[in-house]
C-alpha positions in Angstrom: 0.0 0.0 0.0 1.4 3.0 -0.9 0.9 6.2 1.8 1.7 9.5 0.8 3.6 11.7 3.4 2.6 15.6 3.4 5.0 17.5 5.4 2.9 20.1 7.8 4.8 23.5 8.8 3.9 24.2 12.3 4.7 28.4 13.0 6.3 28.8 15.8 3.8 30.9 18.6 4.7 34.7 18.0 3.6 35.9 21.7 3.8 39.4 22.7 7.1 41.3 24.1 8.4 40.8 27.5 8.2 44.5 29.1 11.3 47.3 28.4 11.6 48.4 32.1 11.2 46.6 35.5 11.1 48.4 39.0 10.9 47.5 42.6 9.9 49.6 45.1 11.0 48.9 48.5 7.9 49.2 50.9 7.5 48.7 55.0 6.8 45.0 54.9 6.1 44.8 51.2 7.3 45.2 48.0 5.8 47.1 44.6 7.0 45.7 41.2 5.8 48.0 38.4 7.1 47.6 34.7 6.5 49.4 31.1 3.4 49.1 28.7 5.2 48.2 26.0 3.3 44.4 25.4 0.2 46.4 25.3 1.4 47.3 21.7 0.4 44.1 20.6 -3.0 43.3 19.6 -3.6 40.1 21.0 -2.3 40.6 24.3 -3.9 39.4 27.5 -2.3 39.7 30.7 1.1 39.5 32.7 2.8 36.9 34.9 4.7 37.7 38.2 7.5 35.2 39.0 9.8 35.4 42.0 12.7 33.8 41.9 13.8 32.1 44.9 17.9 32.2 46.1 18.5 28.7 44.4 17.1 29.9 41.3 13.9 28.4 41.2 11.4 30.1 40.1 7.6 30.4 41.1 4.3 32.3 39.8 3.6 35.0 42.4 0.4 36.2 41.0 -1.1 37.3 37.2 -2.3 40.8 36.7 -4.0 43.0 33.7 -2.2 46.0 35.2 1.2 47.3 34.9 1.9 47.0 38.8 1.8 44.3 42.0 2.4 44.6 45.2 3.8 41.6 47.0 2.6 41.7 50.2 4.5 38.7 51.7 7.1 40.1 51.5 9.1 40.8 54.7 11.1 44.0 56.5 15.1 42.9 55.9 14.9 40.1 53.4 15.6 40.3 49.7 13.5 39.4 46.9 14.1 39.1 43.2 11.4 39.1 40.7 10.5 39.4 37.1 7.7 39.7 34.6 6.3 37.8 31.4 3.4 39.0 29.2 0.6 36.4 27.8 -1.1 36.8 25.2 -4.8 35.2 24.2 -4.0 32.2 22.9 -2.0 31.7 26.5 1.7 32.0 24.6 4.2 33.8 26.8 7.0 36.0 26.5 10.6 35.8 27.7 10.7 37.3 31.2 12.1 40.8 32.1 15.8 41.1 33.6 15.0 40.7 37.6 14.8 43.7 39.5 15.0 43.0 43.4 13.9 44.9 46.6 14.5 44.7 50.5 11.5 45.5 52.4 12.6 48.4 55.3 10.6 49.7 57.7 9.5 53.9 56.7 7.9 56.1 58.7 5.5 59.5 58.6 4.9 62.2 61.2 7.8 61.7 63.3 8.2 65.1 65.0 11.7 66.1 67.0 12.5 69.7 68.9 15.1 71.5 68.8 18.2 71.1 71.4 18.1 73.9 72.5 14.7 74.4 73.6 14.0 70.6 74.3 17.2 68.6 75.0 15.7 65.6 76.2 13.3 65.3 72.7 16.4 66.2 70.6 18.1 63.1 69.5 16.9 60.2 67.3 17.8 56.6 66.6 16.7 54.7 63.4 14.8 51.7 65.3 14.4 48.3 63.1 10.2 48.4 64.3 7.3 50.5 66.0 8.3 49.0 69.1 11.2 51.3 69.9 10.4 54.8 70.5 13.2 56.8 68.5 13.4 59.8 69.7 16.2 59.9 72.5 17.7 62.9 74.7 20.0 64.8 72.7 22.9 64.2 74.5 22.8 60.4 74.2 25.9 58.8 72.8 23.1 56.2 71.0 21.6 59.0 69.1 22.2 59.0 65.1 21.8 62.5 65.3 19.6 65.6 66.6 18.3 68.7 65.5 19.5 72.5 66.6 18.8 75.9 65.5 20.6 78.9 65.8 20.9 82.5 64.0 21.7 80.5 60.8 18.8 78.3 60.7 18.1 74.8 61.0 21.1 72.4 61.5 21.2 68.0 61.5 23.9 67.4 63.6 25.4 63.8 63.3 25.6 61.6 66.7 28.7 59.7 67.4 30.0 57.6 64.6 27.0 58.7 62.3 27.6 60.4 58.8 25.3 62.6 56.4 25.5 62.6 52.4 27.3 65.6 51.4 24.6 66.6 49.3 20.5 67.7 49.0 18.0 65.7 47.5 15.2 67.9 46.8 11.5 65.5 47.0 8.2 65.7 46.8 7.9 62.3 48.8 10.2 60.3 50.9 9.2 57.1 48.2 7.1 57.4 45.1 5.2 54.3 45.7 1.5 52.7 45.1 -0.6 55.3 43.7 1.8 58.5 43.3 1.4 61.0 41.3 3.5 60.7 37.8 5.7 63.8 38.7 7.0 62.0 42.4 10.5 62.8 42.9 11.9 60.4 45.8 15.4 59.0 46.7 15.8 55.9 44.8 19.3 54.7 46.8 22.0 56.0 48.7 25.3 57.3 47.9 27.9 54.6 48.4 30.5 57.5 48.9 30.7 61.3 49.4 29.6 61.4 53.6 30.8 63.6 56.0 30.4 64.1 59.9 29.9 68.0 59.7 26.7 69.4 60.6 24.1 69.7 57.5 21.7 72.4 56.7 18.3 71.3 57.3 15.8 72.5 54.3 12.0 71.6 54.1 11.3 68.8 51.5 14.5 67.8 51.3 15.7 64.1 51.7 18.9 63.9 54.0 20.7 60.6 53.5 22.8 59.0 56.5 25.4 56.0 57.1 25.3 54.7 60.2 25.7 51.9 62.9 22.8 49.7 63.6 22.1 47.6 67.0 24.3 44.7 65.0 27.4 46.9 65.2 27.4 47.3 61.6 27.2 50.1 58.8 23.3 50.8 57.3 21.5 53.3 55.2 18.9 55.6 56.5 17.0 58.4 54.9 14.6 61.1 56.2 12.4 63.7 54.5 12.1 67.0 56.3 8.3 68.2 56.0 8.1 70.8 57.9 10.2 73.0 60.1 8.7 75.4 62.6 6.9 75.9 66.6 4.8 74.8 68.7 2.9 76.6 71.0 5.2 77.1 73.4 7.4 78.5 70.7 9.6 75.8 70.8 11.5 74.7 67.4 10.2 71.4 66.2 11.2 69.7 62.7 8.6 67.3 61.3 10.1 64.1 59.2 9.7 61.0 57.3 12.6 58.4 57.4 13.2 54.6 56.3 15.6 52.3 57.4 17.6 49.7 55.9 18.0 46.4 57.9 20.3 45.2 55.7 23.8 45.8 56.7 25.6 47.9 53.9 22.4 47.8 51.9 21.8 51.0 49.8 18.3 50.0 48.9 16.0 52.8 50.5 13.0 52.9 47.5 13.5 51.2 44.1 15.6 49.4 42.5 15.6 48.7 38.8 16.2 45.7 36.9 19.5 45.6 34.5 18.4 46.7 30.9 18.1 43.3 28.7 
């Protein structure tokens, strides 16, 4: 019997591009991965994947998502985490993943308020704490201080506690991060200086982001940052500065906000 044999070309699945850009933002106890539009270009795309990818490699499907964001909220104050994204299309074909990007959860707080030395020692100095457990605000005169606040005829002045130094340099923000929901023209510190710190006194400016190296409860080197929001009295006419400031956990870590992924 003779069979005839038809050779069938199968194409290969065209899906859509994996996303141009991939960011982390570092959160308190989470982490935000945002990426580029780009796949949207294509007109049968669907939806995006989320992988982590775990420290042996090994990677697993955090979540799937219409939208060009996620927020991983399992993510944890001090730990690392390294993700990356893949676009679907309809027919369920998916792209090569994005570069990873990874983020280190730190705590960040809003509202802290300080006085001046010299019209409040006591409520002068503060200590980046690793929770909400630990009041930060010490006297300040403590030798544990990171650093306190004075004023004189010149103004406003951080004054860096014993072994603490402060970024040689301004960052002028609208926020202390530009995370979930900011507005498109947010302007935050992304991560600090490696070099260029000194132990001289710094100008204090509203709206500006002061970075500081210093040594945590571990005996080792971290990153901190705070945000000045507001510098003025209180009714007693006492100076008080009003801040926002993060914390890395990780030793040496410069990781304050986001991080973005190497360009593929």
């Amino acid at each position: 019997v003779y069979k005839r044999q038809v050779e069938v070309f199968v194409p290969l699945p065209d899906p859509p591009p994996d996303p141009n850009t991939l960011d982390v933002i570092a959160l308190d106890n989470a982490n935000f991965i945002q990426w580029s539009d780009n796949a949207r270009n294509a007109s049968d795309f669907s939806f995006y994947r989320v992988y982590l990818q775990d420290a042996g490699g090994d990677d697993f499907i955090l979540g799937e998502t219409d939208s060009e964001g996620f927020l991983d909220l399992l993510a944890l104050n001090g730990d690392s985490y390294s993700y990356f994204v893949a676009s679907v299309d309809d027919q369920g074909h998916e792209s090569f993943g994005t570069a990873l990007a990874t983020g280190t959860p730190r705590p960040d707080y809003h509202g802290e308020w300080i006085y001046a030395y010299e019209d409040q020692p006591t409520l002068a100095g503060f200590r980046f704490t690793p929770d909400e457990m630990t009041y930060p605000i010490l006297d300040g005169a403590s030798p544990d201080r990171h650093f306190r606040v004075e004023t004189d005829a010149d103004g406003w002045w951080l004054v860096p506690g014993p072994g603490t130094q402060v970024y040689d340099g301004l960052f002028e923000t609208t926020a202390l991060k530009c995370g979930v929901g900011a507005d498109s023209d947010c302007v935050s510190l992304d991560q600090a200086p490696l070099t260029g710190y000194t132990n001289l006194d710094m100008p204090l400016y509203p709206e500006t982001t002061y970075v500081l190296k210093v040594t945590g409860d571990d005996g080792l080197t971290h990153y901190g940052a705070i945000r000045v929001t507001l510098l003025g009295f209180d009714q007693e006419d006492d100076a008080i500065m009003i801040f926002d400031w993060a914390y890395q956990l990780q030793a040496g870590n410069p990781n304050l906000a986001p991080r973005k992924a190497a360009g593929r």
